[in-house]
DRENFI-763829 format. One record per residue (C-alpha): x, y, z; residue in one letter. Coordinates in steps of 0.001 Angstrom, whole numbers, plus 524288, in hexadecimal, padded with zeros to 5 digits. Each point is the difference from the previous one (the first is absolute). Layout:
REC     x     y     z res
REC     X     Y     Z   A
...
END
This chain:
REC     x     y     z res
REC 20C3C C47FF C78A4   X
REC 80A03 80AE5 80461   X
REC 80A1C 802C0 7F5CE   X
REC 80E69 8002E 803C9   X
REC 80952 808D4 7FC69   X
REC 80C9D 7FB71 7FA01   X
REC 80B7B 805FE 80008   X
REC 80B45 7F9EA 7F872   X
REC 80C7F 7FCD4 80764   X
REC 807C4 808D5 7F80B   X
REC 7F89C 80B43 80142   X
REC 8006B 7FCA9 81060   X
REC 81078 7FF09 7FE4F   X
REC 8011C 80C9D 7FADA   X
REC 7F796 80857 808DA   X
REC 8078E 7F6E2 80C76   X
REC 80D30 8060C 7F975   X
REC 7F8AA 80E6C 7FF73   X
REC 7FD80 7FC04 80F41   X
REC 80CFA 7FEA0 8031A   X
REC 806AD 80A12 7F792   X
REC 7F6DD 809A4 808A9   X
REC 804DC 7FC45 80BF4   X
REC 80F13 7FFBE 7FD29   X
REC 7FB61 80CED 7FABE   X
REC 7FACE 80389 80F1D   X
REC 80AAC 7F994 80584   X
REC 80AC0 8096A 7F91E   X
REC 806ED 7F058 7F8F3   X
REC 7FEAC 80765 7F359   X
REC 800F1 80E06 7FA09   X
REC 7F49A 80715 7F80D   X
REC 805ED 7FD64 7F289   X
REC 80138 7F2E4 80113   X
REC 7F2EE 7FFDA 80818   X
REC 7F8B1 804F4 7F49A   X
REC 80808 7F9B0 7F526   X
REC 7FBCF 7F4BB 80490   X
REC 7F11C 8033A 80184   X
REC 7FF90 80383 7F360   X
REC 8043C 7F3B4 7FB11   X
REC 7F7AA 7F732 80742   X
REC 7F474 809A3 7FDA7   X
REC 803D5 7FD35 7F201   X
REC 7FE68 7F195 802DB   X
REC 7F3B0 8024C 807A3   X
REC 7F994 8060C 7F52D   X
REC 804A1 7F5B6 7F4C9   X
REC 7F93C 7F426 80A66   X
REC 7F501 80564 801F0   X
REC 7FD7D 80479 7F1F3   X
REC 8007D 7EEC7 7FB55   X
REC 7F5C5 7FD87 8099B   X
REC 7F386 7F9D1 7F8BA   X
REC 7F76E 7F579 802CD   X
REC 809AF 7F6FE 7FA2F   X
REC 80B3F 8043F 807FC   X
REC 7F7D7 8003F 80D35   X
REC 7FBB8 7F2CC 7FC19   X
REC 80E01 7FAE4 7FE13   X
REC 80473 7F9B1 80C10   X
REC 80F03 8011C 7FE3A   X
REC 7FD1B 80FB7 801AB   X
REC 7FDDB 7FC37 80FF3   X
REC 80C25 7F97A 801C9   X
REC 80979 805D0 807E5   X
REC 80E2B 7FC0A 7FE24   X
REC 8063C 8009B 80CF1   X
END
């Protein structure tokens, strides 16, 4: 059987939001301090999500909801 690769909502939230900070970035909407101040922080994030992924956390199913 082919394993699946899941990827917590949160983890997808935060890399939509890196997404879209790089193209206001192209775009000229925001400046390079702000640009990278926020980066960082969502990086930050980033890092923090994907360090509680374990078996038990991939195998929770409230992880995949996305709250819309």
């Amino acid at each position: 059987m082919e394993k699946v690769n899941k990827i917590p909502s949160r983890i997808v939230e935060i890399e939509t939001s890196i997404k879209l900070l790089e193209y206001l970035k192209r775009k000229n909407v925001m400046d390079d301090g702000m640009y990278n101040f926020c980066i960082n922080k969502l990086m930050n994030k980033l890092t923090l999500e994907k360090s509680k992924v374990d078996d038990d956390y991939i195998n929770n199913i409230d992880n995949y909801k996305i709250l819309t």
